[in-house]
C-alpha positions as CSV (number, residue, x, y, z in Angstrom):
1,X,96.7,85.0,75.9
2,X,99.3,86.6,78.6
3,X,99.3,90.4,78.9
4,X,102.6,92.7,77.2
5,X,105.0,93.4,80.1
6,X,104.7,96.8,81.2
7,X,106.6,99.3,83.0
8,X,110.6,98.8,83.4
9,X,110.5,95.1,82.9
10,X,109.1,95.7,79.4
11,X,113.1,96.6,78.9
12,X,114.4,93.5,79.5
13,X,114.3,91.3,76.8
14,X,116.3,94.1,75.0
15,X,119.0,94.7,77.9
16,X,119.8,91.2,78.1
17,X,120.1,91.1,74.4
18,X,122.3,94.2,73.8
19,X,124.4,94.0,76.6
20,X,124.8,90.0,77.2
21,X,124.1,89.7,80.5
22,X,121.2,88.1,82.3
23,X,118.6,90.5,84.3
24,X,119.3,88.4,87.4
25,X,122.9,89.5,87.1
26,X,122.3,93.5,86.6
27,X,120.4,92.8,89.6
28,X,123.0,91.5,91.6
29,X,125.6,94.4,90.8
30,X,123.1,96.9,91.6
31,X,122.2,95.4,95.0
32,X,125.9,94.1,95.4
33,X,127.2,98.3,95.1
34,X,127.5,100.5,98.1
35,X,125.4,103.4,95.9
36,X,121.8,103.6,97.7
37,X,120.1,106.5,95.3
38,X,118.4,105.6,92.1
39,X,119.9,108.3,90.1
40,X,123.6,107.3,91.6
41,X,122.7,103.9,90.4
42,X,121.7,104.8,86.9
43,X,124.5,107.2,86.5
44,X,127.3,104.0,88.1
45,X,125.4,101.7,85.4
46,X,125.9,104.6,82.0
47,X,129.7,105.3,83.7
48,X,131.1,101.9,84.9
49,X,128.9,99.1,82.8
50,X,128.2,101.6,79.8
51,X,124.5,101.6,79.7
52,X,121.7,103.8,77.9
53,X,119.8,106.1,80.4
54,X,116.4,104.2,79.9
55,X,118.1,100.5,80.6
56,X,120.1,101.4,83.5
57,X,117.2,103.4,84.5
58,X,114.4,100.4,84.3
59,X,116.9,97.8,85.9
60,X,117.5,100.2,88.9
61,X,113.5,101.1,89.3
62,X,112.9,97.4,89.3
63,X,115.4,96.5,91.7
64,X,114.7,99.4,93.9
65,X,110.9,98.9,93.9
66,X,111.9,95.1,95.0
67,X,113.3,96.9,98.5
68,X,109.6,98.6,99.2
């Protein structure tokens, strides 16, 4: 028996489902976009990609904490 995901990876069976696109993808446009701070991120993700605040949140928090 394999632990629930936690934290903001426990989002992302549901992003990939409402929005279409593979994790591996939102990824790639947050790493590919000059923006640097989490919160310029998250509000790039709402604005340009139309994202909820907790999706675009969890994707950037994940990526970021890739970085550290």
């Amino acid at each position: 028996m394999t632990a629930p995901v936690k934290g903001p990876a426990s989002y992302f069976p549901s992003i990939e489902k409402k929005y279409g696109r593979p994790i591996a993808e939102w990824k790639d446009l947050i790493r590919a976009s000059p923006l640097t701070r989490h919160m310029e991120l998250v509000a790039w993700l709402k604005g340009e990609h139309g994202l909820g605040h907790g999706h675009a949140n969890a994707l950037v928090a994940h990526t970021l904490a890739e970085k550290a």
